[in-house]
C-alpha positions, 0 to 999 in steps of 0.5 A: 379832440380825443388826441388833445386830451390824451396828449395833455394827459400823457405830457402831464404825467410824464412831465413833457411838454404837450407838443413832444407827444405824437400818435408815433410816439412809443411810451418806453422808448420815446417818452421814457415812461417806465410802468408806473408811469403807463399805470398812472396814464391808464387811471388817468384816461378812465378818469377823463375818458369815463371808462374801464379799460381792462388791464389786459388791453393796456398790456399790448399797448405800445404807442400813444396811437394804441391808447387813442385806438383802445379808447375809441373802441371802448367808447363803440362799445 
């Protein structure tokens, strides 16, 4: 369910279709992101995830697997 949503969220901002986006997937070097559009998913995953995640944590984030990591460990918070 979590994966779901984050897939939809990162195709949407990205302008990809859901299905190219895998937990393997890299942001910059498989998905083309560049870092206004890691900004844009990060406001857009506290927006439908209902949480903070602190600036700090997306830095060493690297792969969509990362970003479904860092929302269940903020969700066990």
């Amino acid at each position: 369910m979590e994966f779901n949503k984050l897939r939809g969220i990162i195709a949407d901002v990205l302008n990809l279709d859901p299905e190219e986006v895998t937990a393997e997937s890299r942001f910059t070097e498989d998905l083309g992101a560049d870092s206004l559009d890691l900004y844009q998913i990060k406001l857009e995953i506290e927006d439908a995830f209902d949480r903070q995640i602190e600036d700090e944590k997306v830095a060493g984030v690297k792969t969509v697997q990362d970003v479904l990591d860092l929302i269940r460990a903020e969700a066990a918070d």
